[in-house]
N, C-alpha and C positions, 0 to 999 in steps of 0.2 A: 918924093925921094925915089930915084930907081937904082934897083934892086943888079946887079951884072952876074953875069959866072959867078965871079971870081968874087964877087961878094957873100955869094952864098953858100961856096964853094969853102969859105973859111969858116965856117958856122957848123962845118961837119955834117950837111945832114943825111938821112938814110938814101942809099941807092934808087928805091922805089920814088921818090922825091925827085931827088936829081937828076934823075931819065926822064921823069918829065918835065923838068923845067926847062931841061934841053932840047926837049922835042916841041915845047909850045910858044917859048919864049927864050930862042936861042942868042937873040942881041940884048936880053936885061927888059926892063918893064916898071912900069910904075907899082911902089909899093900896096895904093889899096887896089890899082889896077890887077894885080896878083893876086892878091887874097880874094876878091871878089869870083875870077876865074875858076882859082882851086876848090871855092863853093861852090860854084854852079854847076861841077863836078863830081861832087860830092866830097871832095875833099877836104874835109873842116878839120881832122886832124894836120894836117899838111899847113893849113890857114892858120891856125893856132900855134902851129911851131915857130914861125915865121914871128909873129909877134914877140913869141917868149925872145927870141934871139933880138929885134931890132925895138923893139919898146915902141913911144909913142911917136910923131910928126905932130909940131907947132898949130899947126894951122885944122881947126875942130870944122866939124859936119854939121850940116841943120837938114831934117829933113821933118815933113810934115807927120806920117807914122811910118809903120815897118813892121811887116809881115811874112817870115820869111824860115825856114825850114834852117837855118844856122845864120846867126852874125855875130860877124867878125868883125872890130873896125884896128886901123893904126890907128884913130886919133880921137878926139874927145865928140862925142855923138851931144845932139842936143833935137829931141822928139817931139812935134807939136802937137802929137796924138797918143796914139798907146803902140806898144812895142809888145808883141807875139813874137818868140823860138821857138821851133817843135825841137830843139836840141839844144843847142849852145850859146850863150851870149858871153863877148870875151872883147873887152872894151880897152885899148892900151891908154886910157885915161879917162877925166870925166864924162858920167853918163847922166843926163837931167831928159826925164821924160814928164812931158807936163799930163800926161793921162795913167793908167796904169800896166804894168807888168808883168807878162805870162811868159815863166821860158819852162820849157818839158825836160830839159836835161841840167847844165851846170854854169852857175854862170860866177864869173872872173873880171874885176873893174881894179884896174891898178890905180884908179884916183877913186874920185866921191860918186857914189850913184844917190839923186834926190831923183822921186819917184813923186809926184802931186796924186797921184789915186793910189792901187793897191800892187803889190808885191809879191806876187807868188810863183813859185820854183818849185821841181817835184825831182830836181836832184840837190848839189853841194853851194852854198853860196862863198865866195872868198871876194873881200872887200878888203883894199891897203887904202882908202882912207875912210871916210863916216858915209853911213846910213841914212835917209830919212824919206820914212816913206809918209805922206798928208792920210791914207788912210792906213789899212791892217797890211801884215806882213807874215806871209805861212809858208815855212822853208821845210822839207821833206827830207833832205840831207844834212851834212853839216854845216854848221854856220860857224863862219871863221870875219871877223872886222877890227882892224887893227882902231879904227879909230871910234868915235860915239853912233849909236844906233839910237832911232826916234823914230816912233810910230804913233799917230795919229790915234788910230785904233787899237787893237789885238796885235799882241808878237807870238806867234806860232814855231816851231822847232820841232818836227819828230825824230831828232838825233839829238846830238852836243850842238853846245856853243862857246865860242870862245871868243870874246871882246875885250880890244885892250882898252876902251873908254868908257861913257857910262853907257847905261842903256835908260830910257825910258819909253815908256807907253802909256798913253791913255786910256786903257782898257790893261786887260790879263793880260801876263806873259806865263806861258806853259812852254815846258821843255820834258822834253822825254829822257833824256838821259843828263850828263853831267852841264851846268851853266857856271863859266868860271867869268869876271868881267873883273878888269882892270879899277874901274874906279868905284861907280856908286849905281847902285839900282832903282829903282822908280817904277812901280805901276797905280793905274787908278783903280783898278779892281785887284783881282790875288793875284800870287807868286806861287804858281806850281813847279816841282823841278822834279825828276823821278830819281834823279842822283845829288851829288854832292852841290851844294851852291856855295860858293865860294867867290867874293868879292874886295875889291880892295882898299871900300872907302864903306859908305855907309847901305842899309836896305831897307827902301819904306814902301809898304801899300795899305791901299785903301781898303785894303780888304784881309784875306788870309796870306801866310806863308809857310809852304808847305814842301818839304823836301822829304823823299826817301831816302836820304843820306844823311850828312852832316849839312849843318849850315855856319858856316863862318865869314864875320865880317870885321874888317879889323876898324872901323869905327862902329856904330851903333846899330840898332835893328829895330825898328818900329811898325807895326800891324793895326791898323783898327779892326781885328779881328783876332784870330788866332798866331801861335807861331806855334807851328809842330815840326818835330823831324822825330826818323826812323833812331838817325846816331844821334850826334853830340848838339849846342846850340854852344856857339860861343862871338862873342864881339868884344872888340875891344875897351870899346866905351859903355852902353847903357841898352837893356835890354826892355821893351816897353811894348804890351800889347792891351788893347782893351778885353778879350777876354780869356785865356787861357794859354800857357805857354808848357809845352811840354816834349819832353826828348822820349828817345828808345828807352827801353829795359835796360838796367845794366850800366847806361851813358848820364854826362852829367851835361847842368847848362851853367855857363863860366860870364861872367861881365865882367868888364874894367878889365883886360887883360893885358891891358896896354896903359894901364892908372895904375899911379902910386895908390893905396891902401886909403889914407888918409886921405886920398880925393874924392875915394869911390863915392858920398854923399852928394856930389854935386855932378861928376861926370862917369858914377857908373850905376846909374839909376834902374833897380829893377822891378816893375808893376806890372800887373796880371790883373784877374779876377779875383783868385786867390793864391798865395805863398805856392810855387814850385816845389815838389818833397826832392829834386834831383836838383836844387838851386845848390851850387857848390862857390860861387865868389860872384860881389857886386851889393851894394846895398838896396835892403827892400823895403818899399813905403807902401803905402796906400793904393790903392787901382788909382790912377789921376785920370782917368774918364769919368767913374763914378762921382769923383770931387767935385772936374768941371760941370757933371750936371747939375 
């Protein structure tokens, strides 16, 4: 696709822009022809806006790896090695690298990024479709995915997260500050969150789940270990840990908040090690670990 004046010219963009585009490429120019230019420049803000304004081109890239101080693409990239940023990676569609993932600054994929090795970012990640990386995933900034996130390994976060689909992992998922996720959560080891977690289907691990906030799920909540928070514990259906389940001072923990009353024996089931003293609604049986032994 090329890019004219008078294409770019209706995009509005800033003066320091448009003086050079006039001065390097005054009859128009191929779309990643441009972007490529404005990086070798150092232009990566300049390469990045261009995108924001024209989106993606049909026709995707294969290249074997990519090593490279900013990239930029218009169109759907596909990596037959591993992909290094020392700043930015901003992909106007899909991005499949069959090795693994280092970028030093922020990276932006308006489709799907499948990553086959490992995933790590030391700025913001923002993904408009799904996640999945074959091994771990350790994001420094914030983590934004509208659609499902799947990691092999460990999911890492030292800020927020915010997922509109599920998330799962084969190992821990630790978050430093709030993890909010549209449908259902999933780890094979624990659930650390340092703020609120907040889900909109169900949350199970293999291990503990632990929030310095509230934890709310509006289906069910299940731990082969502990369930602790700082605030409140609540789900909508059935609350179930093998040993211990307990809230803040002061906070209660609520089950079946989404069951009729008269259900709560079948789908708002609450067991522990021993009876909750802050258990405020959901029926309580037995530890059913203890049973199954």
């Amino acid at each position: 696709m090329d890019l004219s004046k008078k294409t770019i010219r209706s995009k509005q963009p800033c003066s320091s822009g448009f003086r050079w585009f006039l001065k390097n490429t005054p009859d128009g120019a191929d779309y990643q022809y441009l972007i490529d230019t404005l990086l070798a420049e150092g232009r990566v803000t300049d390469a990045c806006w261009l995108v924001d304004q024209f989106g993606p081109v049909k026709d995707g890239q294969s290249i074997d790896s990519l090593d490279s101080e900013a990239v930029v693409a218009a169109a759907s990239l596909t990596i037959g090695g591993n992909l290094h940023s020392d700043s930015v990676l901003r992909v106007a569609g899909d991005l499949h690298v069959q090795g693994s993932v280092r970028v030093g600054g922020d990276i932006h994929i308006e489709g799907d990024l499948f990553v086959d090795g490992n995933l790590s970012c030391s700025g913001k990640v923002v993904v408009e479709g799904s996640i999945k990386a074959g091994w771990g995933i350790d994001v420094q900034g914030c983590f934004q995915c509208e659609g499902d996130v799947r990691a092999g390994w460990s999911l890492t976060c030292a800020t927020g997260m915010d997922v509109g689909g599920a998330i799962v992992a084969g190992e821990e998922i630790v978050c430093a500050e709030t993890l909010r996720c549209g449908k259902s959560v999933r780890a094979g080891g624990n659930i650390s969150v340092d703020g609120n977690l907040t889900v909109g289907e169900g949350i199970i691990a293999r291990g503990e789940i632990k929030s310095g906030m509230h934890i709310k799920a509006d289906w069910g909540i299940q731990a082969d270990s502990t369930i602790v928070a700082t605030g409140s514990i609540m789900a909508g259906e059935s609350i179930i840990a093998a040993d211990e389940i307990r809230c803040g001072a002061g906070y209660g923990i609520f089950a079946g908040t989404r069951v009729m009353r008269e259900f709560w024996p079948d789908n708002a089931i609450v067991c522990a090690a021993q009876r909750p003293n802050e258990l405020q609604s959901g029926h309580w049986i037995e530890n059913l670990y203890t049973q199954a032994a």
